[in-house]
N, C-alpha and C positions, 0 to 999 in steps of 0.2 A: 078903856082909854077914852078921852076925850078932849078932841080938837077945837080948840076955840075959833072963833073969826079972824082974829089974827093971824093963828098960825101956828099958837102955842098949845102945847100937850101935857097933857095930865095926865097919870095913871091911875084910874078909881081904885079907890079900895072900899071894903063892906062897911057894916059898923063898928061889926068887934077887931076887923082890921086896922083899924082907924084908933080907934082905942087904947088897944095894944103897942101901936105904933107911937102913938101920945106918952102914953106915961111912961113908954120910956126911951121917949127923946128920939127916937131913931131918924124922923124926916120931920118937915115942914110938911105942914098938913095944912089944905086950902079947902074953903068953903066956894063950892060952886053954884052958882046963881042962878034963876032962871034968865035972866039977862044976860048972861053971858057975859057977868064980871066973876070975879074970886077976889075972896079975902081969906089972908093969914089967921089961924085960929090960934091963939093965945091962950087959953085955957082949958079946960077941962069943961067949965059950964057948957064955952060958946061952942064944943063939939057936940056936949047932947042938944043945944040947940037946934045947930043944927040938921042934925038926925033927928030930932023930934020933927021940923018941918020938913021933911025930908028932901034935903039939899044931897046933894053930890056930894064925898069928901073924896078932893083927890090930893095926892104929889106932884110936884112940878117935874116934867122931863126937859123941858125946852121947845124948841120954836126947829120946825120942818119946813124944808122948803120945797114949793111946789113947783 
């Protein structure tokens, strides 16, 4: 899992999680930054991207409040 500054949570998943999860559509898969943005992964390239640089991919869960 991971908490952004905001507030909002993600649930990590591996690579071949991530993967598996892609090709067949099951969730929105986000690219997590070291900045602590995320962006929508649209493709198949932009996931081995970014598991090549090795980013975070997670799932959106929503925003917790503290």
């Amino acid at each position: 899992m991971r908490v952004m500054k905001d507030g909002f949570v993600y649930k990590l998943v591996s690579s071949d999680k991530a993967k598996d999860i892609f090709s067949l559509g099951l969730f929105d898969l986000y690219v997590i930054h070291n900045d602590d943005s995320e962006s929508l992964i649209d493709s198949i390239n932009e996931l081995n991207e970014a598991l090549e640089k090795g980013n975070e991919i997670g799932i959106a869960v929503g925003n917790i409040n503290f």
